[in-house]
C-alpha positions as CSV (number, residue, x, y, z in Angstrom):
1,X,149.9,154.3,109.5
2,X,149.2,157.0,106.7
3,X,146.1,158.5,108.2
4,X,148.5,159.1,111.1
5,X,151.6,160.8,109.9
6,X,153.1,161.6,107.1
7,X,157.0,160.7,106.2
8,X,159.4,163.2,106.4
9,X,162.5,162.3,104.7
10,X,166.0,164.4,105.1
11,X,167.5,165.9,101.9
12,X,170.6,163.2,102.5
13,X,168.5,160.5,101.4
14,X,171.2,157.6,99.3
15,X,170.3,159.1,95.8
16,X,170.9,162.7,97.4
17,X,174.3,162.0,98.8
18,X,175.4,160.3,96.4
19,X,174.9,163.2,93.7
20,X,171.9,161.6,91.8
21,X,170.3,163.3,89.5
22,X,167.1,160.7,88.2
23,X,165.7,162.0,84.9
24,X,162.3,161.0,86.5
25,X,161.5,161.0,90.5
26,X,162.6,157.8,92.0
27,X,159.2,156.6,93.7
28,X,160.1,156.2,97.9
29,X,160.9,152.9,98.5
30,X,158.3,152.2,101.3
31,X,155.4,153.0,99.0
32,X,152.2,151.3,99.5
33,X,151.7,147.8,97.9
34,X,148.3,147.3,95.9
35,X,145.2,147.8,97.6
36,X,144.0,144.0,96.8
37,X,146.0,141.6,98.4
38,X,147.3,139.1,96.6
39,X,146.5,135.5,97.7
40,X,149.2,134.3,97.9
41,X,150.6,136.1,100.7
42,X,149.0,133.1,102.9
43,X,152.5,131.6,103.5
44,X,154.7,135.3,103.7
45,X,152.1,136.8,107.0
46,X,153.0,133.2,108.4
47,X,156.3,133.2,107.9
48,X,157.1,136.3,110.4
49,X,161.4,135.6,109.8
50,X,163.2,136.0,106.9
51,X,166.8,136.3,106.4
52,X,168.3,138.4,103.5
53,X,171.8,138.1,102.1
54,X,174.0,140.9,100.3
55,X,176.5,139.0,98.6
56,X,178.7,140.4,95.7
57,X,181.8,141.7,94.4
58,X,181.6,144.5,97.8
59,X,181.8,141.6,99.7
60,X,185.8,141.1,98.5
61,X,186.0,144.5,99.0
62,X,184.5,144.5,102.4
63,X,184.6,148.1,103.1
64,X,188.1,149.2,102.0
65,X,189.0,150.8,98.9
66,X,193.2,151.8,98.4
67,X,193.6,151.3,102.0
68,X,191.1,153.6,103.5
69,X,188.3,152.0,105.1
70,X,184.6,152.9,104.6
71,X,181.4,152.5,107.1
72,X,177.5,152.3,106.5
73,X,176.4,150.6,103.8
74,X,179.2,148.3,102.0
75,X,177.6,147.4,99.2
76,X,177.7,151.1,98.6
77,X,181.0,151.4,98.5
78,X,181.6,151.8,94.8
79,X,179.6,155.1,95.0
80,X,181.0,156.3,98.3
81,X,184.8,156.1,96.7
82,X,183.3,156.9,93.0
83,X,185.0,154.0,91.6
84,X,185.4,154.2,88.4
85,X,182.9,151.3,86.5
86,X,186.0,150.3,84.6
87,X,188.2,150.0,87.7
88,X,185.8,148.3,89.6
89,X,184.6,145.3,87.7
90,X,188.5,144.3,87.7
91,X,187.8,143.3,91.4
92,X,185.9,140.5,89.6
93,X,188.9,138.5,88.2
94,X,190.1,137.9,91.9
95,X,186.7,137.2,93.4
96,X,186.5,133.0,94.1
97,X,183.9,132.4,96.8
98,X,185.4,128.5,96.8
99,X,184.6,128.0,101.1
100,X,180.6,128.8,100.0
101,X,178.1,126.0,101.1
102,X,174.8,126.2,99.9
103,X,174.0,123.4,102.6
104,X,175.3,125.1,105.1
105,X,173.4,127.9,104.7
106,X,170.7,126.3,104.2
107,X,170.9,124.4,107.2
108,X,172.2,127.6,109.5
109,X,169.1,129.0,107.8
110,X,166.6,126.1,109.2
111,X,168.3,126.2,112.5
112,X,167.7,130.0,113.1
113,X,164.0,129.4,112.4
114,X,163.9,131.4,109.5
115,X,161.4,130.6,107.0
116,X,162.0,132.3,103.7
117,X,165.4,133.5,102.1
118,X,166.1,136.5,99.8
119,X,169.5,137.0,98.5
120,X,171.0,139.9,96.1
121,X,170.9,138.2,92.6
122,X,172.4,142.0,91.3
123,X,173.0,144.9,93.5
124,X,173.5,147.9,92.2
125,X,177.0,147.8,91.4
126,X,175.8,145.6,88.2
127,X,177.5,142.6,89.1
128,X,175.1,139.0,88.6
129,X,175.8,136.7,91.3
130,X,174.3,133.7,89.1
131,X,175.1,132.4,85.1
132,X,173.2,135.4,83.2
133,X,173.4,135.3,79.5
134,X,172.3,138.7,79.0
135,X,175.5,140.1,80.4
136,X,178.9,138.5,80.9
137,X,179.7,140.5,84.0
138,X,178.6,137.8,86.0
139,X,180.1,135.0,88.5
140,X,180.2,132.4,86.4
141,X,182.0,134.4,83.5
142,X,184.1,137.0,84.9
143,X,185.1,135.3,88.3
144,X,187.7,132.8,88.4
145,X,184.9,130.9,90.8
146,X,183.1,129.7,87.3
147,X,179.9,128.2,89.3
148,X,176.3,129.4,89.8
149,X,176.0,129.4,93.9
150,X,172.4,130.6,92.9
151,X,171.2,127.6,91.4
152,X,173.1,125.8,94.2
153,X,171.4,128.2,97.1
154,X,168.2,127.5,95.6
155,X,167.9,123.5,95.3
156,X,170.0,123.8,99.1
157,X,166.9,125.9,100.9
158,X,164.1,124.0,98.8
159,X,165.3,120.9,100.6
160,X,164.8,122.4,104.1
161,X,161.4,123.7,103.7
162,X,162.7,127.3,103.1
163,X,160.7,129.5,100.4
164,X,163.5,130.9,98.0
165,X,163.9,134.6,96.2
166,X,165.8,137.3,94.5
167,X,166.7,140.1,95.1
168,X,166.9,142.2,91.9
169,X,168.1,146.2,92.0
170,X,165.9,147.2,88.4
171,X,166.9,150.7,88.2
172,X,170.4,151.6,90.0
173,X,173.2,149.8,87.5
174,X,176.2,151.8,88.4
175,X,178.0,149.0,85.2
176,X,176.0,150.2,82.6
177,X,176.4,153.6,80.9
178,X,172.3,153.9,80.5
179,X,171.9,152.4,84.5
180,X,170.5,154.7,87.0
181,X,173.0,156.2,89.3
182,X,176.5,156.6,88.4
183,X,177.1,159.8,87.3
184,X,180.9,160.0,88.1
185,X,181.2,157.9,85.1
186,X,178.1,158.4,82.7
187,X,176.2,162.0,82.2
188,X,172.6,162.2,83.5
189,X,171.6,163.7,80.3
190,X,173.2,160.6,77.8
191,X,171.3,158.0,79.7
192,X,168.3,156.5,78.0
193,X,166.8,154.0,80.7
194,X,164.6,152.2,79.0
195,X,167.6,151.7,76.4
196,X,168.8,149.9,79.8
197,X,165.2,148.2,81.2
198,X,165.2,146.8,77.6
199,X,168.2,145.5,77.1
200,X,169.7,143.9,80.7
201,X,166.9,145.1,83.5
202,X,163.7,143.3,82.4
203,X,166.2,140.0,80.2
204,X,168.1,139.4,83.4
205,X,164.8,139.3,85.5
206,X,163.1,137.2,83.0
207,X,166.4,134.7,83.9
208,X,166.1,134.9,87.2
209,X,161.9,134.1,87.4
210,X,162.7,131.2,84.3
211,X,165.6,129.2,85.4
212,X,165.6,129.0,89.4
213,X,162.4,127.5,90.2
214,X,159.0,128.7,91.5
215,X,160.4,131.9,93.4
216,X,158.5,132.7,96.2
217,X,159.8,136.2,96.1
218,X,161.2,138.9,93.8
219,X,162.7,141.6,96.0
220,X,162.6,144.9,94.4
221,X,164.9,147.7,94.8
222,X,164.6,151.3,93.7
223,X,162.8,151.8,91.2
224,X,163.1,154.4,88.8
225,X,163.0,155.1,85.0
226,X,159.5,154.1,84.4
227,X,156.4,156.1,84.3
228,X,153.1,154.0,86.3
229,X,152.4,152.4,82.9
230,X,155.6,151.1,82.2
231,X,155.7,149.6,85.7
232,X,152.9,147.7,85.3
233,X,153.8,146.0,82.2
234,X,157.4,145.2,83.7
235,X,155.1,143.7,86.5
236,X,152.9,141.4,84.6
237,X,155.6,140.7,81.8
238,X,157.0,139.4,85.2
239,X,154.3,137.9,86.8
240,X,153.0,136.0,83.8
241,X,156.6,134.0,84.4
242,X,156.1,133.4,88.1
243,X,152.6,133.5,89.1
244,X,152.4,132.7,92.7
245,X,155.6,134.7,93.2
246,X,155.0,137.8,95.5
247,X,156.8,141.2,94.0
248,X,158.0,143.9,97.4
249,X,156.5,147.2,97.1
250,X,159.6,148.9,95.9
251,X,158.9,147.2,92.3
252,X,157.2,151.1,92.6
253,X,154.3,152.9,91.8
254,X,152.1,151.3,94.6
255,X,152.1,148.0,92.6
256,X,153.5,145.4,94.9
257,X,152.4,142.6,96.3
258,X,153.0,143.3,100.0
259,X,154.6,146.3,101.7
260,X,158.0,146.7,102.5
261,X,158.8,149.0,105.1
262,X,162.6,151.4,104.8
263,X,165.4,149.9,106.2
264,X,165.9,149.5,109.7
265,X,161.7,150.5,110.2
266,X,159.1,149.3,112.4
267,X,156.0,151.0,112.4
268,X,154.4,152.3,115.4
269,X,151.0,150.9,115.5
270,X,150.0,147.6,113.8
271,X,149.7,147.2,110.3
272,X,146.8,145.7,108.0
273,X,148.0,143.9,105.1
274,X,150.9,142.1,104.5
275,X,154.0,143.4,105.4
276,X,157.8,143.3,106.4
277,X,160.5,145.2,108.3
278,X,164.4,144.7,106.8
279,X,167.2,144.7,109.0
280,X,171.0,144.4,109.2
281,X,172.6,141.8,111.9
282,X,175.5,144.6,112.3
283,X,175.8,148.2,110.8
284,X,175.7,147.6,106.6
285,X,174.1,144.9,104.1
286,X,177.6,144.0,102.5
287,X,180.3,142.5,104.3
288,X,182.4,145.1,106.0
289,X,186.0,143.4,107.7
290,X,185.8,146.0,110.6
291,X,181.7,145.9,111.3
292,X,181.7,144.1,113.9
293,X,178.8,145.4,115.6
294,X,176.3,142.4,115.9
295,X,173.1,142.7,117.2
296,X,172.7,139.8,120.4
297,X,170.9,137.0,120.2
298,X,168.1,139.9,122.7
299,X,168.7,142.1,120.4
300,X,166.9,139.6,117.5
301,X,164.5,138.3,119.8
302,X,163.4,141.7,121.0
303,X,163.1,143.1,117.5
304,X,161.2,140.0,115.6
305,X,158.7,140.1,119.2
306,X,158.2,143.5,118.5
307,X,157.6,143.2,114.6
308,X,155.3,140.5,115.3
309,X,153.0,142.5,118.0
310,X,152.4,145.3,114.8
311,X,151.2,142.1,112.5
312,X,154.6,142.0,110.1
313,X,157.9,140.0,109.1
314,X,161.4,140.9,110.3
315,X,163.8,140.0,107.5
316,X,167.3,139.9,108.7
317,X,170.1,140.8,106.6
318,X,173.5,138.6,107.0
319,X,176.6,139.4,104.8
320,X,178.9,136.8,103.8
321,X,182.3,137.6,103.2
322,X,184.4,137.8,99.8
323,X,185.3,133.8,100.2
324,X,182.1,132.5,100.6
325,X,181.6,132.6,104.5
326,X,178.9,134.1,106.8
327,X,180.4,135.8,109.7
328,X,181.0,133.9,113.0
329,X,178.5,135.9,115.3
330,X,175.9,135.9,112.4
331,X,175.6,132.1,112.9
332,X,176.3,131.6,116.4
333,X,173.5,134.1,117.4
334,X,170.9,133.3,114.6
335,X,171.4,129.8,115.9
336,X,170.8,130.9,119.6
337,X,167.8,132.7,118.0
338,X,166.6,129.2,116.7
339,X,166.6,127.9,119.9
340,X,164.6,130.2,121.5
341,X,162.0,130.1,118.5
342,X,162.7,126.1,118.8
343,X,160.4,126.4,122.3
344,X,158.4,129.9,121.7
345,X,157.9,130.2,117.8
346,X,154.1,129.8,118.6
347,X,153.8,133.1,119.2
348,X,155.9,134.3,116.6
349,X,154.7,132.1,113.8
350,X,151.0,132.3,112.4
351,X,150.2,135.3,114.7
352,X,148.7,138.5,114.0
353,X,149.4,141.5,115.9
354,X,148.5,142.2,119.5
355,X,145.9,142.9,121.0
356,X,146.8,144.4,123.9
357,X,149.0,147.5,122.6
358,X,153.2,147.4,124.2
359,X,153.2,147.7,127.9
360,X,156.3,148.5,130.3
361,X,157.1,144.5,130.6
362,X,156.6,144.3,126.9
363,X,154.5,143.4,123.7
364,X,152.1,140.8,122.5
365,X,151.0,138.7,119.7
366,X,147.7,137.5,119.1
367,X,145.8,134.0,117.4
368,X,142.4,133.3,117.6
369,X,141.3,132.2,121.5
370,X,144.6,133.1,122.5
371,X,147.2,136.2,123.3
372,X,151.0,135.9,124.3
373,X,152.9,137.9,126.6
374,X,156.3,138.7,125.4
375,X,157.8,139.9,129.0
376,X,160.9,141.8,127.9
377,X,161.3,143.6,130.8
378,X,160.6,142.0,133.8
379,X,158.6,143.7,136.6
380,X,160.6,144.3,140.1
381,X,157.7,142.2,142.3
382,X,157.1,139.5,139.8
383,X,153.7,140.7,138.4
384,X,152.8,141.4,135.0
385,X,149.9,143.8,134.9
386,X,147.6,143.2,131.4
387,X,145.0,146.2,131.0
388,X,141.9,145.5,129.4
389,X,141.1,142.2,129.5
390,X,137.4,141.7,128.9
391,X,137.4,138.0,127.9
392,X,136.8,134.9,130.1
393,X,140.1,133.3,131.3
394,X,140.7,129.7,130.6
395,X,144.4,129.1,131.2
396,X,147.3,131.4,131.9
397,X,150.9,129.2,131.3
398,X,154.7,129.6,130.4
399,X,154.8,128.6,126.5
400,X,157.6,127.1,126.9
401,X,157.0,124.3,129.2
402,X,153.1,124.8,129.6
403,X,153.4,125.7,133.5
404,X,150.5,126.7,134.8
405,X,150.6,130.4,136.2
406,X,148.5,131.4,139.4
407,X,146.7,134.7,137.8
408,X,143.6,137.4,138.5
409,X,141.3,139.2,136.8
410,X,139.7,142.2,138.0
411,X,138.1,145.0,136.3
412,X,139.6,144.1,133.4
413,X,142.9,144.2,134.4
414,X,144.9,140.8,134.3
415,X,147.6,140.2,136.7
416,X,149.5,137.5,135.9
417,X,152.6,136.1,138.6
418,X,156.4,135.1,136.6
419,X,157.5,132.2,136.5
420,X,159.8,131.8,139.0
421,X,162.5,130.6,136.1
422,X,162.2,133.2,133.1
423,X,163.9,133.3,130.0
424,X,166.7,135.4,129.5
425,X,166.0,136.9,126.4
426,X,162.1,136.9,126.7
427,X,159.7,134.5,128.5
428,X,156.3,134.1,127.0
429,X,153.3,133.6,129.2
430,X,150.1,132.3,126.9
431,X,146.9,133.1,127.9
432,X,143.7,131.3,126.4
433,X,140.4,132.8,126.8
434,X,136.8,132.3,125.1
435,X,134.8,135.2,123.5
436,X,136.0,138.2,121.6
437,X,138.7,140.1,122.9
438,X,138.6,143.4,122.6
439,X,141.1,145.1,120.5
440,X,142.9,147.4,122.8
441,X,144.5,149.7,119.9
442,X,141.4,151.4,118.9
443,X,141.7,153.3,122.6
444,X,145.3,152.6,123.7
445,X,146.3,154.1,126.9
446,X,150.0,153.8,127.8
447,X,150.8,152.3,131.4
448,X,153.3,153.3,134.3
449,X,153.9,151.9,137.4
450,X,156.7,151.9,139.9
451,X,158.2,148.5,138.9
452,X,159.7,149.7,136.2
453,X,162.8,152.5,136.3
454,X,161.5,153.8,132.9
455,X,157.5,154.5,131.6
456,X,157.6,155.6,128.1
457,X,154.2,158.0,126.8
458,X,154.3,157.2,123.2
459,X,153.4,159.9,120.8
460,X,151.5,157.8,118.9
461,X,149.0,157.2,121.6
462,X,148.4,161.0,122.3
463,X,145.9,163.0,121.6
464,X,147.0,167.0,119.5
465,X,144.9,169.9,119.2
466,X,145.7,172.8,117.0
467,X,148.3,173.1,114.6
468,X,150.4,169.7,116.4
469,X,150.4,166.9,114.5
470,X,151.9,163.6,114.7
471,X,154.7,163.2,111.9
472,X,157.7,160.8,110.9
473,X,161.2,162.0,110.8
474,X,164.0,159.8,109.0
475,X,167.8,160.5,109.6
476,X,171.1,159.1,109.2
477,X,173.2,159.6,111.6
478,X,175.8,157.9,109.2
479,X,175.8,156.7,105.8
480,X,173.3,154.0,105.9
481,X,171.8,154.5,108.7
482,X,168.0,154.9,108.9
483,X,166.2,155.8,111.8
484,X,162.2,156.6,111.5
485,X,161.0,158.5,114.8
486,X,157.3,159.2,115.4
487,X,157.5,163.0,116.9
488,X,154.6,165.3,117.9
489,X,155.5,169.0,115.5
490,X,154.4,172.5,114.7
491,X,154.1,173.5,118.5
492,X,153.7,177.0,117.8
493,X,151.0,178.6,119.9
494,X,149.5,177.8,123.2
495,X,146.3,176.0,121.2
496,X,148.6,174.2,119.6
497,X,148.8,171.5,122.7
498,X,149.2,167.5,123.3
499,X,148.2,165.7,125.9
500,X,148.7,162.2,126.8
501,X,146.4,159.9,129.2
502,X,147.7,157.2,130.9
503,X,147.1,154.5,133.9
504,X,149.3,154.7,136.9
505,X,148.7,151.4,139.0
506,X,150.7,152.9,142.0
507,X,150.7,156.6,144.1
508,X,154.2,157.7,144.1
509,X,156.0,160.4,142.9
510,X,157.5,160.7,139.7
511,X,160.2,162.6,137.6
512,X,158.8,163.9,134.1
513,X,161.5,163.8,131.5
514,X,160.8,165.1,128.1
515,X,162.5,163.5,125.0
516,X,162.8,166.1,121.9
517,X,164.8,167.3,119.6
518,X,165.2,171.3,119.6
519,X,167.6,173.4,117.3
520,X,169.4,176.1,118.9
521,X,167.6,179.5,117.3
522,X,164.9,177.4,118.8
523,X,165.8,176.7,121.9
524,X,165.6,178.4,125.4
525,X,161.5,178.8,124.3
526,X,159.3,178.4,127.6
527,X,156.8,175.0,127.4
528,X,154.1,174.2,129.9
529,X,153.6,171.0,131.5
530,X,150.3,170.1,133.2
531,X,149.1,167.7,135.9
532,X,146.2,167.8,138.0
533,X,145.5,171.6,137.7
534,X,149.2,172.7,138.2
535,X,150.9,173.9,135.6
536,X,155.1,173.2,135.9
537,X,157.4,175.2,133.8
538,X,160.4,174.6,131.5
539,X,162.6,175.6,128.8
540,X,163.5,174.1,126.0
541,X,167.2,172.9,125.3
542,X,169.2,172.7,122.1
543,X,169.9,169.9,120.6
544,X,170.7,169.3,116.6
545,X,169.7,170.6,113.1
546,X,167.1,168.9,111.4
547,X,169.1,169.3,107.8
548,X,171.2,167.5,105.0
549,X,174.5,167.9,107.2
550,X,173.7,167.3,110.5
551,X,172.0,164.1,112.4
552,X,168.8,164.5,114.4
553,X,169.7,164.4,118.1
554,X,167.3,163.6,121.3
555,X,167.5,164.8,124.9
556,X,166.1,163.8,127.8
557,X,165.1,166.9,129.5
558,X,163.8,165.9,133.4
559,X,161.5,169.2,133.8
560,X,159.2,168.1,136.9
561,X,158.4,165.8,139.9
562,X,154.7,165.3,139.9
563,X,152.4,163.4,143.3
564,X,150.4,160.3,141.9
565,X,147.9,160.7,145.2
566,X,146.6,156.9,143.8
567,X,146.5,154.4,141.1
568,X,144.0,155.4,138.8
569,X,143.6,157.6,134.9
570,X,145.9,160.8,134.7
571,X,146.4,163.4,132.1
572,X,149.8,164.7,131.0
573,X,149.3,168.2,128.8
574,X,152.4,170.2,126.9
575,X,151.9,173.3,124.9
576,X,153.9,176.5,124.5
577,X,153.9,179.0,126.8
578,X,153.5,182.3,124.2
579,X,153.7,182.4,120.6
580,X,157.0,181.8,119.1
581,X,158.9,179.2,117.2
582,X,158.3,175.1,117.2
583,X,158.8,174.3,120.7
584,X,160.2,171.4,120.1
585,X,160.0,167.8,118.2
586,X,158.3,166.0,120.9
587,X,159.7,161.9,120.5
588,X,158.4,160.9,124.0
589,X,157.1,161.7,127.7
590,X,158.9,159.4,130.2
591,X,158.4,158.5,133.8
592,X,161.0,157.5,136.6
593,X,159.2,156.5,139.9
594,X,161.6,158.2,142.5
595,X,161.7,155.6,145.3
């Protein structure tokens, strides 16, 4: 993904809002893991689902401090209302988890599919959700609970099959006068950090890798405090205690095991390596009483299909609640999830990306002699369309019952015919083939045809000249949360132009819509739009700030009918009309056949 953008990221970044002021740079959290892959990585590339927990004293909270309610991120909330350390760990002495069930989240675990388990053994509001000697402001010692649900948690997903981590925030202590991050409490300039590595950091994560078992994963989380050197010893100190355990990139400094990806992050074109994409079921980590905003069981499906075809894990986050409970739509729809993986997890477990890049009706994911169709949007008149298919053809069939589908292969174009009973959420059509298939990403050409009301032109499949490039915007739209938007920039000049080809399998006309983000001094700037020789004018449209105060908003600008004379390779071309200001941040080209 590097060679292809580079990450922009907004001056409102957590650390940012939040008034941090890091005696050293905090390294960016989706830093790349080592170069050499660590063996062991075997099991976590075959996992593909993993669910995370937040758990802690923001979960008794959930959301609400002195009767105002917060939204985002609730495991924030101790910064967001600037409670005061002293205030805060109070909340401990009326924290008593007594409905938690390590079986039964074991067992909703197993049921959902879900193959490994990370949950926060200290977040950053410094609180240790397991017996730590090292500090007494722990469950065990300062909750009127008194047990170690860790230990519990642990033994419970062993049983089921389920590989077993921590989550461990090394840097951010907002308890700790020398901890990274609370400076409502604790000056910046009194903070010796490695006073605080020393002394509860690196003790409490010699605990954790010690007394729980073989671990297979330590979950990072912004690091901080140490210079490269530093973080290497901290990671073979480590390491030397759990050998086989695999450390996420945001240990920092590049020195992970695997690559984990910011939150709420999928990137656009497959990945190399192993990797994972973190999510929340509904808006924040932490349990939040009014967040009620849970993604369908689709919704899950959709997202771990389309984390699969780029060759990664989705880990999904849960939040139990202050007594000990995971919320009622977390387990009915990770459940329904289980049932669809119950029938289809072929193609989700043990794959590697697709071969064939995302298509109108969908994505794929790939094993040797075989590729699966995720159809995610069904096509009007029943036919899935597969470009590029140079391999022989052996079988074509529904996964989930092994129906044989009538298909046809011409010119290296598959057409494969639905089953007449498809699957709600997503059907999966295997197709088994001998020889080498050839891997369709190294050339992608994006696909529209009339069956379809919407035909997305990715940036990331188009070609720039001049000063565009293809970059990365993150924003927040509110506190929390991340979006990561490929976008074509620096459309100054007319040479600076982008131009996207594309496969239309239908004549017809169409209506062009452009999807971009444009600030107002830079709006009502003229743009050119070619197609076949004519040239179709337009001008651009305000839309938001790209700044620390202000989210990044889209339009969907329609700017042109064109006449598809046939089915066959076209050319879409943008540039500015005269020299000026960036036209625009380009997201995507869309197409509506107009029937």
């Amino acid at each position: 993904m590097n060679h292809l953008k580079k990450i922009i990221i907004c001056s409102f970044l957590y650390f940012l809002t939040s008034g941090f002021s890091f005696a050293q740079d905090i390294d960016r959290w989706d830093k790349e893991a080592s170069e050499k892959e660590n063996p062991n990585t075997v099991w976590f590339k075959n996992a593909k689902f993993g669910m995370f927990i937040h758990w802690g004293l923001y979960s008794k909270l959930a959301g609400v401090w002195k009767d105002k309610d917060y939204y985002g991120s609730g495991e924030w909330l101790m910064n967001q209302a600037k409670i005061p350390a002293s205030e805060y760990a109070k909340v401990a002495s009326s924290f008593n988890p007594v409905k938690f069930k390590a079986q039964e989240w074991a067992d909703l675990a197993k049921d959902a599919g879900i193959r490994y388990m990370v949950i926060t053994a200290k977040h950053h509001e410094g609180f240790a959700m397991y017996d730590s000697k090292v500090s007494d402001f722990n469950i065990v010692k300062a909750s009127p609970y008194g047990k170690d649900p860790m230990k519990a948690l642990a033994d419970a997903t062993r049983k089921r099959g389920i590989q077993f981590g921590f989550y461990y925030s090394q840097f951010l202590d907002w308890h700790e006068p020398n901890g990274g991050g609370n400076n409502w409490d604790f000056k910046e300039a009194d903070k010796d950090y490695l006073k605080y590595y020393k002394e509860k950091s690196i003790p409490q994560l010699k605990e954790l890798l010690t007394n729980y078992g073989n671990l297979g994963i330590v979950w990072f989380d912004m690091p901080g405090g140490l210079n490269k050197q530093q973080t290497q010893d901290l990671v073979d100190e480590m390491h030397a205690l759990q050998p086989k355990s695999l450390f996420s990139s945001r240990v920092g400094q590049g020195l992970g095991d695997y690559r984990t990806f910011g939150d709420s992050e999928v990137p656009a074109t497959p990945i190399k390596g192993a990797w994972e994409s973190i999510y929340t079921h509904n808006d924040s980590w932490g349990y939040i009483s009014h967040d009620m905003n849970f993604k369908s069981p689709e919704e899950i499906i959709h997202l771990l299909a389309n984390v699969a075809s780029k060759g990664g894990n989705l880990m999904l986050n849960v939040g139990p609640d202050g007594e000990g409970k995971i919320p009622y739509y977390s387990e009915k729809f990770l459940r329904a999830t289980g049932l669809w993986l119950k029938v289809n997890g072929e193609s989700i477990y043990e794959s590697t990306y697709g071969l064939i890049p995302a298509q109108p009706w969908g994505v794929t994911t790939s094993k040797p002699g075989k590729l699966f169709l995720h159809v995610l949007n069904p096509p009007k008149d029943g036919k899935i369309v597969v470009p590029g298919v140079n391999s022989n053809i052996t079988k074509v069939y529904r996964l989930t019952d092994k129906t044989a589908l009538k298909y046809s292969l011409k010119d290296q174009t598959l057409i494969v015919a639905m089953p007449h009973s498809a699957d709600p959420h997503n059907t999966v059509i295997a197709i088994n083939y001998t020889g080498t298939l050839q891997d369709r990403y190294l050339n992608n050409i994006s696909t529209a045809s009339p069956q379809y009301d919407t035909n997305m032109l990715e940036v990331v499949n188009a070609k720039t000249s001049g000063a565009a490039k293809l970059e990365t915007l993150t924003y927040s739209h509110y506190f929390g949360d991340w979006k990561h938007t490929p976008c074509i920039l620096n459309m100054v000049k007319p040479d600076d132009q982008v131009e996207f080809k594309f496969n239309i399998t239908a004549a017809g006309d169409y209506k062009i819509l452009l999807e971009y983000s444009c600030p107002e001094e830079n709006a009502k700037q003229e743009g050119i739009l070619e197609f076949e020789g004519k040239a179709y004018k337009f001008q651009t449209l305000r839309t938001s700030e790209f700044n620390s105060g202000k989210p990044l908003l889209f339009i969907k600008h329609p700017v042109a009918i064109i006449s598809v004379p046939k089915a066959g390779l076209y050319t879409i071309k943008l540039r500015p009309e005269t020299n000026a200001k960036e036209l625009f941040k380009l997201k995507s080209v869309i197409l509506h056949p107009v029937l």
